[in-house]
Structure formats: C-alpha cells, structure tokens
C-alpha positions as CSV (number, residue, x, y, z in Angstrom):
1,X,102.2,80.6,71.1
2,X,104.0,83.8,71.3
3,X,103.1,86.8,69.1
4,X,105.6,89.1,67.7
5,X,102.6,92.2,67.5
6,X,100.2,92.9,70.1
7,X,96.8,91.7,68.7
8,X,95.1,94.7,67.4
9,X,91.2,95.8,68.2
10,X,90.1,94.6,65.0
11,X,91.6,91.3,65.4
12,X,90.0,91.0,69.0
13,X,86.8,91.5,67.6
14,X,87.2,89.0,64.9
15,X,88.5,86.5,67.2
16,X,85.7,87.3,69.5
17,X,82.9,86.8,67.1
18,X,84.3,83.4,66.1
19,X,84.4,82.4,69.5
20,X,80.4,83.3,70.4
21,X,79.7,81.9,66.6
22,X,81.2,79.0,67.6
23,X,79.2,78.2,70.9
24,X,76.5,79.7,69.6
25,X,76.4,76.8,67.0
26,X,76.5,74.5,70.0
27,X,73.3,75.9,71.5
28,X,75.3,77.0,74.6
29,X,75.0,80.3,76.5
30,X,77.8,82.0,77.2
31,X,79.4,85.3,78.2
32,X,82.2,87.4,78.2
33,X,84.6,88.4,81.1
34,X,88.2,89.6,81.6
35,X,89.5,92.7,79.9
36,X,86.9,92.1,76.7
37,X,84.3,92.6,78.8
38,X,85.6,95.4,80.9
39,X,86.5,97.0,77.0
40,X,82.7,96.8,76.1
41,X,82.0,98.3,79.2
42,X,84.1,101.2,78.1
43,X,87.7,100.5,80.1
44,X,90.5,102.2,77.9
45,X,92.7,99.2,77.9
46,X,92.7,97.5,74.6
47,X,92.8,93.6,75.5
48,X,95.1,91.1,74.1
49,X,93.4,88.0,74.9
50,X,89.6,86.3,75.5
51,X,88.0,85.0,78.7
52,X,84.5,83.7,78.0
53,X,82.6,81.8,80.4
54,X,80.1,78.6,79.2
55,X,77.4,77.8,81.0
56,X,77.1,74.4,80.6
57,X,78.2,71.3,83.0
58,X,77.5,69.4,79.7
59,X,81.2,69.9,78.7
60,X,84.4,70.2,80.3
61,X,86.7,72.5,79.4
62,X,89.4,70.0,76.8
63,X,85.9,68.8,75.6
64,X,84.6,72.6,74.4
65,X,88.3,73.2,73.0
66,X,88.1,70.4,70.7
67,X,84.3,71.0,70.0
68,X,85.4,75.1,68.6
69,X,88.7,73.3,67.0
70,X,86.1,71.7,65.2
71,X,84.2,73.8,64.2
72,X,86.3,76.3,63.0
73,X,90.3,75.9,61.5
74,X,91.0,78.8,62.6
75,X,91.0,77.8,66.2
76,X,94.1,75.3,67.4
77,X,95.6,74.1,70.5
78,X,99.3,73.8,71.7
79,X,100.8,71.9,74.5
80,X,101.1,74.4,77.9
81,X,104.0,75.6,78.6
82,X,103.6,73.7,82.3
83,X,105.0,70.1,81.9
84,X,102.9,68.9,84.0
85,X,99.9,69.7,82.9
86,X,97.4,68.0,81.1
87,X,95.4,70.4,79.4
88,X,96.1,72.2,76.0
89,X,95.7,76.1,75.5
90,X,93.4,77.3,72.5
91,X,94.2,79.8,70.1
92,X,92.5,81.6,67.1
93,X,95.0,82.4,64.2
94,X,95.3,86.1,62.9
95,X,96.8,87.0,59.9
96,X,100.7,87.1,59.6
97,X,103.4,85.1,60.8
98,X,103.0,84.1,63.8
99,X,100.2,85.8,65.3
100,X,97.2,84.6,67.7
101,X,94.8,85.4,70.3
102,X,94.7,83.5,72.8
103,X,90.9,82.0,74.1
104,X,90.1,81.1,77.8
105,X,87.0,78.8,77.6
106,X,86.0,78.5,81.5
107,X,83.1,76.9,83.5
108,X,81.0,78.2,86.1
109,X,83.1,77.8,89.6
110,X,86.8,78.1,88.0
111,X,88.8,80.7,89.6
112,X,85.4,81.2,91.7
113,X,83.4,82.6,88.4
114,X,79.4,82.5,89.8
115,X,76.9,81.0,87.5
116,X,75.0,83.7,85.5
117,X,71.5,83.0,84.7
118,X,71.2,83.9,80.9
119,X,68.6,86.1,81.6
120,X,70.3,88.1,83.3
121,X,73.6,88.5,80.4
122,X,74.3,92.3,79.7
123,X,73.7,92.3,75.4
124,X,76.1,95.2,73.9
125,X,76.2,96.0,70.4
126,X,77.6,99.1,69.9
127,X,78.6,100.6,66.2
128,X,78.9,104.3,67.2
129,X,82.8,105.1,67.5
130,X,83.8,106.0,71.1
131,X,86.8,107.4,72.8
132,X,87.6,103.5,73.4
133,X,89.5,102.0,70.7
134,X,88.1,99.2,71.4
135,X,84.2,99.6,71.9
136,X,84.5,101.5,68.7
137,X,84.6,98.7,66.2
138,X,81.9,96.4,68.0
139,X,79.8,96.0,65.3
140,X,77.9,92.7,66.9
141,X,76.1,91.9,69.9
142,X,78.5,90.5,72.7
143,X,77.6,88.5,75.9
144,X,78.8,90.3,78.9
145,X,79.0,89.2,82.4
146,X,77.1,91.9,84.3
147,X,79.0,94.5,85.6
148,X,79.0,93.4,89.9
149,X,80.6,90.2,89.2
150,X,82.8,91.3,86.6
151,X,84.4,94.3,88.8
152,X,84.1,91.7,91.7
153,X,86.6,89.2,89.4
154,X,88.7,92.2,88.7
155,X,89.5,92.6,92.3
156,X,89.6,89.6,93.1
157,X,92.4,89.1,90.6
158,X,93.9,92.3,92.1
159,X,94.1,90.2,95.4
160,X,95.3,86.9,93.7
161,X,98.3,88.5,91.7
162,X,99.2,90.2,95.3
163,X,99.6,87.2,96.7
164,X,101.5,85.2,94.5
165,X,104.8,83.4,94.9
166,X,105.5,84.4,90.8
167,X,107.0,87.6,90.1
168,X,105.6,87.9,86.8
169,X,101.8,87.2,88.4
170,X,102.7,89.8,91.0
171,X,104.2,92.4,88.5
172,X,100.1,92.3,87.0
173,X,98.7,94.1,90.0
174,X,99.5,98.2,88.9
175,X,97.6,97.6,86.0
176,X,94.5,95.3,88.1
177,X,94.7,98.7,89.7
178,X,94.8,101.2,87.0
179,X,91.8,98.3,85.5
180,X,89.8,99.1,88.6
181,X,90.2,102.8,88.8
182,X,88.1,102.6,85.4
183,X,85.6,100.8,86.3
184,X,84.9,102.5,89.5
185,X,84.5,105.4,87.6
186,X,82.2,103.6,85.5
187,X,80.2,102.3,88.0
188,X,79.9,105.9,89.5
189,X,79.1,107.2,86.1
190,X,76.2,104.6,85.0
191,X,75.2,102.6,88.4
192,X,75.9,104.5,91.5
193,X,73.6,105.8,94.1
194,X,74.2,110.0,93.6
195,X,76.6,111.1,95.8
196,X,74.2,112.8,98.1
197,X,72.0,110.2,98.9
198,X,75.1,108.4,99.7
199,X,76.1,111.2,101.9
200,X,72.8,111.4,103.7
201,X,73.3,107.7,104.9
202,X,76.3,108.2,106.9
203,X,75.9,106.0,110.5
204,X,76.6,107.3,113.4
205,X,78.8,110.7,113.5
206,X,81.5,111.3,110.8
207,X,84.0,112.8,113.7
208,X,84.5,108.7,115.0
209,X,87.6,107.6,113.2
210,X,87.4,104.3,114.4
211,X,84.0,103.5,112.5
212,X,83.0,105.1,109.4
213,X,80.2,103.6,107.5
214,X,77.7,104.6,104.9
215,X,75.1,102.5,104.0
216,X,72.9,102.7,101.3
217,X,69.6,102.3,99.8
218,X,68.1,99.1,97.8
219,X,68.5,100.9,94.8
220,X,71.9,100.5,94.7
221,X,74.0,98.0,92.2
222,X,75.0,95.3,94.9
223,X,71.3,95.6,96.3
224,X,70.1,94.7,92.4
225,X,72.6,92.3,91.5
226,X,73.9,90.8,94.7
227,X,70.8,88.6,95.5
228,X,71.4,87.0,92.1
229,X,74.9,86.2,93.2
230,X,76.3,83.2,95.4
231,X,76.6,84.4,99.1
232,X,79.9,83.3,99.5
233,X,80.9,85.0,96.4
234,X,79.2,88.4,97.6
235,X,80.8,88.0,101.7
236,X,84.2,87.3,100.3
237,X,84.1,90.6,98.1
238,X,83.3,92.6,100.5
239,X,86.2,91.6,102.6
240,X,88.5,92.1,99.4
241,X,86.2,96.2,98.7
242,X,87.5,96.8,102.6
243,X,91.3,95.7,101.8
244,X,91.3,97.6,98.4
245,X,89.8,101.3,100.3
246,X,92.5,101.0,103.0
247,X,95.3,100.8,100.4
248,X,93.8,102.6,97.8
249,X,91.7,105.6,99.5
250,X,90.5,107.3,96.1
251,X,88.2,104.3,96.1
252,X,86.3,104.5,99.0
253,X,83.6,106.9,97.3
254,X,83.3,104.5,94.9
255,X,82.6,101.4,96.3
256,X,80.3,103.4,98.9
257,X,77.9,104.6,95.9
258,X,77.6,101.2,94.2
259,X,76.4,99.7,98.0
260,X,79.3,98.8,99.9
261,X,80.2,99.5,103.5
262,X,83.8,100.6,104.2
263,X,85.0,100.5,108.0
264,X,88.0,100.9,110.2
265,X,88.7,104.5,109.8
266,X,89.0,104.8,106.3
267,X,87.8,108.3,105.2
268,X,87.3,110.0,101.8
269,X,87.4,113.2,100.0
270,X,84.3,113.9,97.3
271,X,87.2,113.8,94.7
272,X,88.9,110.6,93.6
273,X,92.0,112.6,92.6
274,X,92.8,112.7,96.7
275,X,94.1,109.7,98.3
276,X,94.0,111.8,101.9
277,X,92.1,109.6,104.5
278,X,91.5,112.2,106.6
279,X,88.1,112.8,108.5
280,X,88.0,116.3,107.0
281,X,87.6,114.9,103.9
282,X,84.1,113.2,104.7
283,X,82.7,115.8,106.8
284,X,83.8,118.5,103.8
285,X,82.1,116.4,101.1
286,X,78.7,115.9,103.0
287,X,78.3,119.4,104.1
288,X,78.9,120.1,100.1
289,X,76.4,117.9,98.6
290,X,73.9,118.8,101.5
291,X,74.2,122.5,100.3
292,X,73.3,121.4,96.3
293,X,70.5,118.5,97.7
C-alpha cells in the first residue's frame, strides 16, 4: 500500500518492536538487516521499511505472515502488485490515512542471506540521543545481523540493482553507494585493523602497478567473522569488494583495513575524500603512517 508521508523514525521503531514482539512470542530467533540495521549501526539514512531475517526452516515465509497477522491487528497483508505472484506483502498500520510500513520477513538462503547462529546476533539497545535520527529513539534491544554480512548484503545489493533490466531497481544504486560509504567508515571507525598495521603488510613493492595487495592480520573483521560465514558467501564477496575498489577508489582503504585484498592496480590515498588511483598515493600514505608508528 502506498503512503502519502515518509514513515517517520518513531514510527520505524514502533513497527520494529511489534515485529520482534511478535516472533518473539513464537519462540523464534531472529534479526534485523537492510537499512534498520545499518541505522542501529549508526548509517544516517532514516529507513522507510523493515527487513528481518527468521531463523527457522519451521515456517515459510506466507506461514510467518499469517502467524504475526495473528498475533497482532496491526499487521495486514495485500495482494503484490506482480500478477503473477503468489505471495502477499505484510504491512504494519501507522497512524493516519493511509500510512504503513512495510515488513520483509525472510529465511535463511533468500537473496543469498547466510544463516546466523544466534549466538553470534549483535544486541543494541541504545537510549542516548545520537547524531542519527534514527538510533536516537531506540529505546529497546534490537537483533542485528553482524556487521560482515550485513555490509556484505549491502554490496551485494549494490551489484544486483547494477545489473538489473528495471530502471527503477537500477536508479537504487547512488544511494547503495552513498549506504556503503557509511558503513565503510564505520567499519574503519569501530572494526578496522589501524591503518599502519595495514600499511606495514603491503606484498611485494608498492612501485608494481599491476599487483597491489595488502594483507592483513587475524585480527581483522573478515578474519573474526568470516569463518562463521558460508564459503561461498565469503569467495563471492570478495569478488564484488574488488569490482566496488576499481569503480569506487575512496574505498580501497577501507575494505583493506577490515581484511580484504584489493588487486589489479588499484591504488589509494590515506584519505577517503581522494578517488586518485595513483601509486603515489600508496607509497605517500605508508611512508606517513611509518613516520607516526
């Protein structure tokens, strides 16, 4: 159903804690992804939907609708707009005419989401107000995919809207971009290797432009959280990291601090304001940081 107001942060959160209520009451685990999660994270963008994962294989997908339908009036489902589909799309009613927030419920394997062990579910619950509109009213404790997989789904999306036949799918990708940017910075900011152990791992000598690489140590977020990811998941990712940092050459510092490789000549300043893939760049950054280590 269309809405004739964007849903506001307020209204995310209450649709959001009727959704977890809701499986909670079922006894099933679950956890948030999409722009929710990135917002809890601390992205700027204020969402205007809900993804949340299940982990179950107890339910399908029409089955958990109903089940929350159920449970709560607030939730309803309408016809999709695809004739020829057979499944229904779930909303949660806000208050004036005409308004709802749309909720994803999705299983383990859809759109190539890997199974999280609940153990390993990032808890937020943050009541302190924040430069994010959005993390400022959390007032209870949300599931959140951890933060590999969930910037690995970003991207992946990035790729996916790329690639599209639809217009409207492919009109998504500047702000899958801008989404990334953040999180990046994020990852830098609360996950990241320091830059100058990065620097110190450079292979081989940073004046060959056909093979750049820095590797880094086990501490790093994809040594933490990859081994708890599916292989294929992981492999494909880091073909998509290597496509994003040669379009997008800000990045490469980036993805090289939180454990990934970047090859075929793509170089990068210590600054993510410069998009200049020029040697230089590297060689000016290391000799920096090797100065302050």
């Amino acid at each position: 159903m269309p809405m004739r107001y964007p849903v506001t942060s307020s209204e995310l959160h209450t649709a959001t804690q009727a959704t977890i209520e809701g499986l909670k009451s079922l006894r099933l685990d679950c956890c948030l992804v999409g722009s929710v999660a990135c917002s809890a994270y601390g992205m700027s963008r204020v969402p205007n939907d809900i993804d949340m994962v299940i982990l179950t294989s107890r339910y399908t997908q029409e089955e958990l609708k109903n089940l929350l339908v159920r449970y709560n009036p607030g939730f309803y489902l309408v016809a999709s707009k695809d004739p020829l589909a057979t499944y229904r799309v779930l909303w949660f009613r806000l208050t004036g005419y005409h308004r709802s927030c749309k909720v994803d419920l999705l299983l383990p394997g859809t759109m190539n989401i890997p199974y999280v062990d609940p153990s390993r579910i990032h808890r937020v619950s943050n009541t302190r107000q924040t430069a994010n509109i959005y993390s400022s009213v959390l007032s209870a404790e949300y599931p959140l995919m951890p933060f590999l997989p969930l910037l690995l789904l970003k991207l992946q999306a990035w790729q996916d809207h790329g690639e599209s036949i639809k217009l409207f799918m492919r009109n998504k990708q500047p702000t899958d971009i801008q989404d990334i940017r953040e999180l990046l910075q994020l990852a830098e900011q609360n996950y990241a290797l320091s830059a100058a152990t990065a620097a110190r791992k450079v292979v081989g000598s940073a004046h060959r432009k056909d093979n750049i690489q820095i590797q880094t140590t086990q501490s790093s977020l994809l040594k933490r959280e990859g081994p708890y990811l599916p292989e294929s998941f992981i492999e494909t990712a880091k073909m998509r990291v290597r496509k994003f940092a040669q379009m997008y050459p800000w990045s490469g510092k980036q993805w090289i601090m939180i454990g990934f490789e970047i090859n075929s000549g793509v170089a990068f300043r210590a600054t993510t304001r410069s998009t200049q893939s020029d040697v230089r760049g590297l060689e000016s950054m290391m000799s920096s940081l090797a100065l302050n280590f």
